[in-house]
Backbone as a printed PyTorch tensor [residue, N CA C, xyz], in Angstrom:
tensor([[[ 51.6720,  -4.7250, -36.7060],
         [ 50.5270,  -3.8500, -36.7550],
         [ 49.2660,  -4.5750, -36.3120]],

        [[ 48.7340,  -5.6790, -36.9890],
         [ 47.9720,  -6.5990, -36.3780],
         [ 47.9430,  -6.6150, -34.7860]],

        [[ 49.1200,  -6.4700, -34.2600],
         [ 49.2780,  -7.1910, -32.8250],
         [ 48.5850,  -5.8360, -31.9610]],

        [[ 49.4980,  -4.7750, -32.5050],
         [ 47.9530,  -3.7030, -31.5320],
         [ 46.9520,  -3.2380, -32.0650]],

        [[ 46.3230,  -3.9690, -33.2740],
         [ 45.0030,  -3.6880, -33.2760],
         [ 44.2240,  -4.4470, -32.2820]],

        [[ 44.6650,  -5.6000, -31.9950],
         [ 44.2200,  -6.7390, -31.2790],
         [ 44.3140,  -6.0210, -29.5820]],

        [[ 45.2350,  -5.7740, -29.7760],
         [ 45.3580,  -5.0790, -28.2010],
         [ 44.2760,  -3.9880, -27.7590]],

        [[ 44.6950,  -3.3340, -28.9230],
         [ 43.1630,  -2.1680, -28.4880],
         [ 42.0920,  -2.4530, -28.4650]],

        [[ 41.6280,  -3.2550, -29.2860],
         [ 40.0710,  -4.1110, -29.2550],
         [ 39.8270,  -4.4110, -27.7110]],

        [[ 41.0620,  -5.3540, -27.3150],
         [ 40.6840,  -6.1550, -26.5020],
         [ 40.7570,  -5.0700, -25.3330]],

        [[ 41.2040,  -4.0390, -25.1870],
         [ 41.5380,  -2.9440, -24.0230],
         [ 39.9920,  -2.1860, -23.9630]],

        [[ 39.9740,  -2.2470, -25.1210],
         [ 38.6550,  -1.0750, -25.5160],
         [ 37.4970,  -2.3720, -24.7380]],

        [[ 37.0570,  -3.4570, -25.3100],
         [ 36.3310,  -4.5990, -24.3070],
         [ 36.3130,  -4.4920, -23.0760]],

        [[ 37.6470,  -4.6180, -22.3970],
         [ 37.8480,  -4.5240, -21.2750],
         [ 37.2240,  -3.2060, -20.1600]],

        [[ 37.2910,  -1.8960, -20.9250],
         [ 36.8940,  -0.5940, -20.1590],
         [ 35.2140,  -0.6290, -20.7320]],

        [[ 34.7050,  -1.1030, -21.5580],
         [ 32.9680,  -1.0930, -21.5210],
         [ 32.7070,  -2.0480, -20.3500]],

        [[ 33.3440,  -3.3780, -20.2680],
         [ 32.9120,  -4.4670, -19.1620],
         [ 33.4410,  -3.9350, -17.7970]],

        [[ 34.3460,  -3.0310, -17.5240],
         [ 34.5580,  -2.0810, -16.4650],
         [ 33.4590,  -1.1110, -15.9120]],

        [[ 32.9470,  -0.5950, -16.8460],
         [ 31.7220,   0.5920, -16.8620],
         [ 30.5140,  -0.1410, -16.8830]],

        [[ 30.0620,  -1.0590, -17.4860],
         [ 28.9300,  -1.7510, -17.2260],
         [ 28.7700,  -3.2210, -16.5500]],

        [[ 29.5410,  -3.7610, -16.0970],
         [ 29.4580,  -4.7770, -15.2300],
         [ 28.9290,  -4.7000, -13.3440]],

        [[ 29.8180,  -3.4200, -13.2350],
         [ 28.6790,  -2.7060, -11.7880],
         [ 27.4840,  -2.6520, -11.6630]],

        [[ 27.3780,  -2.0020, -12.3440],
         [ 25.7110,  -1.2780, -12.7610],
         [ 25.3920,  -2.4010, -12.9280]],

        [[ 25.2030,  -3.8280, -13.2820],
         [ 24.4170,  -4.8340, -13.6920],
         [ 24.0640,  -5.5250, -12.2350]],

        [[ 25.3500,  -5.6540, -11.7700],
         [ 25.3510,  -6.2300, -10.5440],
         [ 24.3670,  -5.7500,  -9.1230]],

        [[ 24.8470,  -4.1120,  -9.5040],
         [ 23.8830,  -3.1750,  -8.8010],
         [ 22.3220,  -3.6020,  -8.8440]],

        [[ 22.0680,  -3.0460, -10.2070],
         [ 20.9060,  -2.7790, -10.2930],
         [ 19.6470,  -4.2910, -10.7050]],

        [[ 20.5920,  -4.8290, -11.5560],
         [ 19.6650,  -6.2760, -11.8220],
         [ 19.7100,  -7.3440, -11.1890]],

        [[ 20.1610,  -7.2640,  -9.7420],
         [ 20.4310,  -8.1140,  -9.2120],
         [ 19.7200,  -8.2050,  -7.4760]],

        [[ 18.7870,  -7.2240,  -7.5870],
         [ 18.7780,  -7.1200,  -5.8360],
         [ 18.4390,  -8.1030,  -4.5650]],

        [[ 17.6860,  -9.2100,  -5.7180],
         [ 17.1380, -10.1710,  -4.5070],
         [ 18.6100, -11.0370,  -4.3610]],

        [[ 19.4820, -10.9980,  -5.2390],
         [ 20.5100, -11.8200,  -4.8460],
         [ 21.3470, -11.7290,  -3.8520]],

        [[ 20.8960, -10.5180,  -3.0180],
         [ 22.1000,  -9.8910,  -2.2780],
         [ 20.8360,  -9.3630,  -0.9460]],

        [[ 21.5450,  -9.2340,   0.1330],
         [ 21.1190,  -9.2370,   1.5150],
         [ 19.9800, -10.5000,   2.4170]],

        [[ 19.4190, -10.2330,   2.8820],
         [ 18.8710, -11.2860,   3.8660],
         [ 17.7120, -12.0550,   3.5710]],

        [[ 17.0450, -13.2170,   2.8040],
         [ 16.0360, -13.7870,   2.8730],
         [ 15.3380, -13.5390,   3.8100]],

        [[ 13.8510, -13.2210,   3.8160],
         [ 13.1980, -13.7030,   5.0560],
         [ 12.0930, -13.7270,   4.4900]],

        [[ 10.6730, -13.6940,   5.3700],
         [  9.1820, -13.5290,   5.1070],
         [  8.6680, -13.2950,   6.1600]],

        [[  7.4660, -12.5430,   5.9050],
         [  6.8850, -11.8960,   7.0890],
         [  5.3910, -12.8670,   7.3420]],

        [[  5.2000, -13.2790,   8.7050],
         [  4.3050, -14.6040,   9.0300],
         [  3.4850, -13.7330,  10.4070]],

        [[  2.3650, -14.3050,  10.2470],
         [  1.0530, -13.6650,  11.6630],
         [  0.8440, -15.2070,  12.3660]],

        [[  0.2780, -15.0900,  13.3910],
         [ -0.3560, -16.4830,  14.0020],
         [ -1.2150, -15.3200,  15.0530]],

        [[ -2.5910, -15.7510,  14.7430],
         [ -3.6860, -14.9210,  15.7240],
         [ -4.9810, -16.5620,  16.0710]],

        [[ -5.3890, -15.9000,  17.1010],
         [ -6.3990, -17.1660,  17.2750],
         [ -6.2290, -16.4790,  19.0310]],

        [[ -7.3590, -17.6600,  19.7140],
         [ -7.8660, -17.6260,  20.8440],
         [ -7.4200, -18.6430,  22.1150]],

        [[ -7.7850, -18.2170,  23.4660],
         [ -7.0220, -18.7040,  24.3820],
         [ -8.2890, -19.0870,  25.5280]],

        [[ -8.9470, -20.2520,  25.8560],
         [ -9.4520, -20.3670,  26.4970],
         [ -9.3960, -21.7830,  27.5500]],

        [[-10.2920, -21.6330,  28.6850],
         [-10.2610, -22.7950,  29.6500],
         [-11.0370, -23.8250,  28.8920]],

        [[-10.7430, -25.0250,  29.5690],
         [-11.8720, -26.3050,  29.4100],
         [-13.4360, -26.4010,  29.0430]],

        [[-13.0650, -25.2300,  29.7110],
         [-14.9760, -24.9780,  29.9070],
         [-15.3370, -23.7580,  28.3760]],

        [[-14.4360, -23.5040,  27.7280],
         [-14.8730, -22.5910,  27.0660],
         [-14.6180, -21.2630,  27.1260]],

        [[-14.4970, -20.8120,  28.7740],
         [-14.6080, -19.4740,  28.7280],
         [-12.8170, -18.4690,  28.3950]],

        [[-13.0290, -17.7070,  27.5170],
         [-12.1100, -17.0540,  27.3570],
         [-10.9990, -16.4270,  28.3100]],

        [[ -9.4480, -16.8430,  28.1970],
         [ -8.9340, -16.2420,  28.9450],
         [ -7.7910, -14.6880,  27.9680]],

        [[ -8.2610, -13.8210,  29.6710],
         [ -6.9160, -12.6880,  29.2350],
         [ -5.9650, -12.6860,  29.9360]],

        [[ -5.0000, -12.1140,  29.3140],
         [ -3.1150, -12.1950,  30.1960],
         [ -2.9260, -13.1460,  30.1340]],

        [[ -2.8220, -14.2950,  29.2030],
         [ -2.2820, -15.2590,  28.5540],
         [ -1.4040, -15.0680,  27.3420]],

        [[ -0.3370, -15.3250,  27.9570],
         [  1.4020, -14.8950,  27.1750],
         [  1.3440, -15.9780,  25.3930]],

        [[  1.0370, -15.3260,  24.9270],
         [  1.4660, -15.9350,  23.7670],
         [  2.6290, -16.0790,  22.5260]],

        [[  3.5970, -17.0910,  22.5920],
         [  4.4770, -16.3520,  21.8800],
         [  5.2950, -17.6310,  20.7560]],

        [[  5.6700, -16.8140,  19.6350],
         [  5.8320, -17.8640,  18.4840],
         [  7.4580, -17.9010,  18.6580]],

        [[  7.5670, -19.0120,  17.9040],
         [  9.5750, -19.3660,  17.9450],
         [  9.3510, -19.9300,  16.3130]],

        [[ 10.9220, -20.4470,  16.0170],
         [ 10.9130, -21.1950,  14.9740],
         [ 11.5480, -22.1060,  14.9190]],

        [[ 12.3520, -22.3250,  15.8210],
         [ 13.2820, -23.5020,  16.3270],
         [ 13.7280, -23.6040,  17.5830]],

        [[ 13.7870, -25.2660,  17.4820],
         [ 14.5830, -25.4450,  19.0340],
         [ 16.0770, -25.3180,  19.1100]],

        [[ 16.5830, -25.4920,  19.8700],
         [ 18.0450, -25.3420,  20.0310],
         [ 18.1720, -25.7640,  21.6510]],

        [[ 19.2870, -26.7700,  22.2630],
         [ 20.2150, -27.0190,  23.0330],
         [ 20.9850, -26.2160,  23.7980]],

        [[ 20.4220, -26.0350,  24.9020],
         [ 21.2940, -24.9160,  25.6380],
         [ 22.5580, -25.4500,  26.5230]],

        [[ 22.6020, -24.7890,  27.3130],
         [ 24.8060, -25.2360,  28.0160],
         [ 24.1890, -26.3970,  29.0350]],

        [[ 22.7670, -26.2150,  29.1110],
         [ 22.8150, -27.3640,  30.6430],
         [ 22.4580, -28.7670,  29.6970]],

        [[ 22.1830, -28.4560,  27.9340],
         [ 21.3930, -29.9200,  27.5220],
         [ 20.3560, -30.1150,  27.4290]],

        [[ 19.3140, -29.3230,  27.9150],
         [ 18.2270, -29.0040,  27.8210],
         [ 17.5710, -28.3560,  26.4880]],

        [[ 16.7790, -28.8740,  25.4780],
         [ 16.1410, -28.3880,  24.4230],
         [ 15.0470, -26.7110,  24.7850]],

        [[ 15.2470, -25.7190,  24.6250],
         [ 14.5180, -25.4220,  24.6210],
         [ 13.7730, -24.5340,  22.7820]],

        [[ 13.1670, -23.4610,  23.1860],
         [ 12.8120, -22.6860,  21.7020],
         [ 13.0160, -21.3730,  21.7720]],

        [[ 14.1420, -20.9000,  20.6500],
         [ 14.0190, -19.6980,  20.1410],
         [ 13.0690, -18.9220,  19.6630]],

        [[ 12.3120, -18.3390,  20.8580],
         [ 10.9770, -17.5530,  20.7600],
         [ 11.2660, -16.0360,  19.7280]],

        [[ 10.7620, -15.3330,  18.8940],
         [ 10.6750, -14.1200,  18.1050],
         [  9.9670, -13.1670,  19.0470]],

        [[  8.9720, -13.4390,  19.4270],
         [  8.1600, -12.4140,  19.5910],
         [  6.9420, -13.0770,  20.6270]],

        [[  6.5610, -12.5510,  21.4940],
         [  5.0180, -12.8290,  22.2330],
         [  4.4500, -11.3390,  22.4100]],

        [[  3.1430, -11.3780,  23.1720],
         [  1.6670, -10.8560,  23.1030],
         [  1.0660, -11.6500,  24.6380]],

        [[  0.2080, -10.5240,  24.7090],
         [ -0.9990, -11.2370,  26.0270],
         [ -1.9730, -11.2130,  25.1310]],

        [[ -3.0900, -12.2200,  25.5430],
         [ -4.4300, -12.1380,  25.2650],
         [ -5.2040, -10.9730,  25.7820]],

        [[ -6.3780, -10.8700,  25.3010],
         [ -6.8770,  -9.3420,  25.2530],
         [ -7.7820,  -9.6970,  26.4620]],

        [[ -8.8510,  -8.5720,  26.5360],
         [ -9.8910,  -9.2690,  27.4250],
         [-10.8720, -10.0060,  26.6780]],

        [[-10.9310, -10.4090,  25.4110],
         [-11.8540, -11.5140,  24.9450],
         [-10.6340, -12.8010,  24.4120]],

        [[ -9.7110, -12.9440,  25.2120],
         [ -8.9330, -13.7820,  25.5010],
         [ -8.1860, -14.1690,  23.8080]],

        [[ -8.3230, -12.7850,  22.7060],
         [ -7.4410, -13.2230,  21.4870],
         [ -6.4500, -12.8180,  21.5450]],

        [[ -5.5330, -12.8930,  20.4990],
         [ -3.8950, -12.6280,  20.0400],
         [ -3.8480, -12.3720,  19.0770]],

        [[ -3.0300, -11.3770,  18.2850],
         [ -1.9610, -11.6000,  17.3760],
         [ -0.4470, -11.3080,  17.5490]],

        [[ -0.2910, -11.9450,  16.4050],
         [  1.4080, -11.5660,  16.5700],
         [  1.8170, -11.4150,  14.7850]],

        [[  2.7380, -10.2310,  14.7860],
         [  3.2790, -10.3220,  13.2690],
         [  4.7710, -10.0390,  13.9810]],

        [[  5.2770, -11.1560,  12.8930],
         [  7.1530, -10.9960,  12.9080],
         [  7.4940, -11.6960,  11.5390]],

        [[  8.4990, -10.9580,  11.2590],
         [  9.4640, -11.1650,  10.1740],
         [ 10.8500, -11.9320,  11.0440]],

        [[ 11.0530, -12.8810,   9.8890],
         [ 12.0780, -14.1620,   9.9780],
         [ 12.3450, -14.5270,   8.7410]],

        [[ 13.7650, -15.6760,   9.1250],
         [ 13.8830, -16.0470,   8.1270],
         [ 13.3620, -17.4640,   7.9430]],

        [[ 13.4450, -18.0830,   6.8090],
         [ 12.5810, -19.0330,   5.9610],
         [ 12.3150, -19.9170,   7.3600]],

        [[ 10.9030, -20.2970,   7.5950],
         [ 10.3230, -21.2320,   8.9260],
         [  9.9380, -22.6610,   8.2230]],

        [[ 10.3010, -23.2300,   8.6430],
         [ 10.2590, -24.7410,   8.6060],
         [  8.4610, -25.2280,   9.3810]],

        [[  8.9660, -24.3890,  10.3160],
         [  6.9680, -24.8480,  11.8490],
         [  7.3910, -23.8250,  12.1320]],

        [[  6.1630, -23.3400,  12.3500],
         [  5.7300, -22.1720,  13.3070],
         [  5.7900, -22.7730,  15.0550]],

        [[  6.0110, -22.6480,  16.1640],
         [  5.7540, -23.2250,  17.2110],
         [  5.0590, -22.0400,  18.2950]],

        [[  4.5620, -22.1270,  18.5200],
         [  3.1800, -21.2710,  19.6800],
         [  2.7270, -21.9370,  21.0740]],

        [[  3.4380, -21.1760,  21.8270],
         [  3.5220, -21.3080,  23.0090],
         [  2.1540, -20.4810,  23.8920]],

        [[  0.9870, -20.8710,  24.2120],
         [  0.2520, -20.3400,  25.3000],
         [  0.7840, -20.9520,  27.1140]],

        [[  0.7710, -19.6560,  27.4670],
         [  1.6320, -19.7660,  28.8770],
         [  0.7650, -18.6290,  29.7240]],

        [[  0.9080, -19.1750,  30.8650],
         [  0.2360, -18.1730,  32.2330],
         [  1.1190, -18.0740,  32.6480]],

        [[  1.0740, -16.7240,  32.8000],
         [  2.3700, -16.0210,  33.5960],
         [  1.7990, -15.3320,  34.8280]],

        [[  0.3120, -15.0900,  35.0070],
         [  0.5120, -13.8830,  36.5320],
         [ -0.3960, -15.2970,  36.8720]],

        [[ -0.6320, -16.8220,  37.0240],
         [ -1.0860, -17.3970,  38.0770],
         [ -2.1260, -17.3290,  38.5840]],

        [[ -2.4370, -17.8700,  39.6160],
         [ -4.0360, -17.0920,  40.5240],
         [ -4.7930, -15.7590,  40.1120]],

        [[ -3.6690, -14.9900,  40.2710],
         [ -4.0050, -13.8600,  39.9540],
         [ -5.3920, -13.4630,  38.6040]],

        [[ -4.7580, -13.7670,  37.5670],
         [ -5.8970, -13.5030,  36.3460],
         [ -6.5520, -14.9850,  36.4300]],

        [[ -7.2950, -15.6320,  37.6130],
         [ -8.4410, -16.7340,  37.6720],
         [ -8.0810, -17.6570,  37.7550]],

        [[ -6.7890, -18.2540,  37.8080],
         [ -6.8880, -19.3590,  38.2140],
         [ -5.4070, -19.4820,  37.3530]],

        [[ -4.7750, -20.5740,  37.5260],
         [ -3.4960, -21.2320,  37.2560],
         [ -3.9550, -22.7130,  36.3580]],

        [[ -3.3440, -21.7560,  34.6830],
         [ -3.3990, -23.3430,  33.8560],
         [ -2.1560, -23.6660,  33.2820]],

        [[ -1.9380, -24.9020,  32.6440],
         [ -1.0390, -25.2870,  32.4140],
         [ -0.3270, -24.8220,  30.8400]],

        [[  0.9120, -24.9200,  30.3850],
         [  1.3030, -23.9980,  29.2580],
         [  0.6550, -25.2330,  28.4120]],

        [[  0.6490, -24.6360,  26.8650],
         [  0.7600, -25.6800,  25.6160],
         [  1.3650, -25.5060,  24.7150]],

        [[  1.4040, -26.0570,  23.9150],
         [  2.2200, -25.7610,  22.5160],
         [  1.8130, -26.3580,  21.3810]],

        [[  1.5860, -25.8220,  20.4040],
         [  1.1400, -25.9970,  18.7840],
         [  2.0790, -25.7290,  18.1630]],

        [[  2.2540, -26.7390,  16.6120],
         [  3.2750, -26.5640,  15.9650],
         [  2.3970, -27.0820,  14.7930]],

        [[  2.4560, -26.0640,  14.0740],
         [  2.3600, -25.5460,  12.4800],
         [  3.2700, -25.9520,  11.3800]],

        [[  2.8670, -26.8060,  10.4530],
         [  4.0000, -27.0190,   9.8440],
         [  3.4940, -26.7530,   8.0060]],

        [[  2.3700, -26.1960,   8.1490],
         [  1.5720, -26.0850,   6.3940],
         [  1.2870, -24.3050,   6.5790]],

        [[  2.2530, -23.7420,   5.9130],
         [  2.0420, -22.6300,   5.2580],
         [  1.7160, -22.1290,   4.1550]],

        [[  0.6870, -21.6160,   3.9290],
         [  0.6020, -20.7950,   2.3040],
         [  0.7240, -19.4490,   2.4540]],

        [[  1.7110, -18.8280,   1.3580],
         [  2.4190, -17.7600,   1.1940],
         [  1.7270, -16.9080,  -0.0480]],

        [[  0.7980, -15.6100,   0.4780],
         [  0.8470, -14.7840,  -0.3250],
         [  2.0680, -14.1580,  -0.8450]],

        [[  1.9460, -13.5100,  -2.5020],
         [  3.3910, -12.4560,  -2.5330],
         [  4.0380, -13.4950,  -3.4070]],

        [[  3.9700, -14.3400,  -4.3820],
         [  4.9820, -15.3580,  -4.4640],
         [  4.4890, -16.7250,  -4.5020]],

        [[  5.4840, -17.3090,  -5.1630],
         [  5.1750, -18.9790,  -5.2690],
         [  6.2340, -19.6980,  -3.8440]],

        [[  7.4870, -18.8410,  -3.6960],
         [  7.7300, -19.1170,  -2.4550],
         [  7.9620, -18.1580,  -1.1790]],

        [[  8.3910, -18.7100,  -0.2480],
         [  9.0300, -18.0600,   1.0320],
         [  9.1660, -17.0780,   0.9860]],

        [[ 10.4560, -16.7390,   0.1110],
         [ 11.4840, -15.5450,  -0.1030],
         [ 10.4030, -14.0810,  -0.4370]],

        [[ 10.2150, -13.4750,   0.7850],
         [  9.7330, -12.1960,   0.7470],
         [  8.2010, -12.4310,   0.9480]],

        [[  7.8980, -13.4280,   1.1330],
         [  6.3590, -13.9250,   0.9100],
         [  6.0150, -13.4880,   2.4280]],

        [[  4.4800, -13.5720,   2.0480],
         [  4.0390, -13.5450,   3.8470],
         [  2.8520, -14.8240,   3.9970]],

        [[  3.0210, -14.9000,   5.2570],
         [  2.5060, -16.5030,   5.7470],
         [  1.2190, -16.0700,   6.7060]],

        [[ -0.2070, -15.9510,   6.2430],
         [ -0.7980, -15.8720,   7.7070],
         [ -1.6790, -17.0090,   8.1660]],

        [[ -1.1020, -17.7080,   9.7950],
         [ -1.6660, -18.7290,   9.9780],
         [ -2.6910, -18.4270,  11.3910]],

        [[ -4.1950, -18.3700,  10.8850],
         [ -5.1220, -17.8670,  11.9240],
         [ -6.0500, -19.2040,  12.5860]],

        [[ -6.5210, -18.7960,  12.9410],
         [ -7.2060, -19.9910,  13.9990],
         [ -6.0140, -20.5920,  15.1470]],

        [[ -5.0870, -20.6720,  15.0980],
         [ -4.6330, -21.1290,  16.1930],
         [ -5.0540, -20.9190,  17.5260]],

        [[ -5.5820, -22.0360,  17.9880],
         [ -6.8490, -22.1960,  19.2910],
         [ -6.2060, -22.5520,  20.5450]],

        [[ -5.6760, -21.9940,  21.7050],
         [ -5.5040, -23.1900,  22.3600],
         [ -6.6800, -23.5190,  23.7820]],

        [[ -6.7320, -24.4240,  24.2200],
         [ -7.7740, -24.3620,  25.3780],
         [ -6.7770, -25.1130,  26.0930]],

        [[ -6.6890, -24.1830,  27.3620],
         [ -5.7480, -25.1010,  28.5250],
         [ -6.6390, -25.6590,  29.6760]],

        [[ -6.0600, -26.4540,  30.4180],
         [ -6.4770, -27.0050,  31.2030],
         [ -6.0080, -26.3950,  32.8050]],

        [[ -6.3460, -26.5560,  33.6500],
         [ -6.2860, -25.8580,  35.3280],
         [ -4.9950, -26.9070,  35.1720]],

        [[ -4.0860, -26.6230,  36.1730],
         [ -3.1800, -27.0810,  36.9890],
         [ -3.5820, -27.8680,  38.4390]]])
């Protein structure tokens, strides 16, 4: 008699931890489940030597390099932007957790928009994250990024 009281206890245990073990998983659990990331800006200005502001200057952020088939390093770019006609940018993209920001200013139409300068690159490596003490879901905005290129 003992032996199926014991049984039923333990059966009866078993179908509450059936019925409420989902639901826990479900519901109290959401950051544990799908994709880390955080959402990060980089805005700032694009000008010549001399100061003066350039527009149609390709601006565009990555977060890592990577090795391509020929051996060559290059960067997994997210997202670019042209400069405006007072030669600013922004950019907002969501990623996952960034180590450096890397920001590429590049001329792409040449002569054409005044003259032909050379690309640069800035790399960001101090973020502070509203939203949070870390990363995870946080957002990063890193402004001032300046670049001034030089003619070719």
């Amino acid at each position: 008699m003992k032996r199926k009281l014991t049984f039923r206890k333990s059966n009866l245990i078993a179908k509450i931890f059936a019925l409420i073990f989902p639901s826990i998983i479900l519901t109290g659990c959401p950051a544990m489940y799908g994709a880390p990331h955080a959402s990060y800006s980089a805005s700032g200005s694009v000008t010549d030597e001399a100061g003066k502001r350039l527009k149609g200057i390709q601006v565009s952020v990555g977060g890592h390099y990577y090795t391509d088939s020929l051996g060559q390093e290059q960067i997994h770019f997210s997202d670019s932007t042209l400069t405006n006609l007072q030669g600013e940018y922004h950019i907002d993209l969501t990623y996952d957790h960034l180590m450096e920001m890397i920001v590429v200013a590049e001329d792409i139409d040449g002569e054409k928009g005044g003259g032909e300068y050379q690309s640069d690159t800035l790399v960001i490596k101090d973020f502070k994250y509203k939203g949070g003490s870390t990363w995870y879901l946080g957002r990063a905005d890193v402004k001032g990024v300046n670049f001034r290129l030089k003619k070719k």
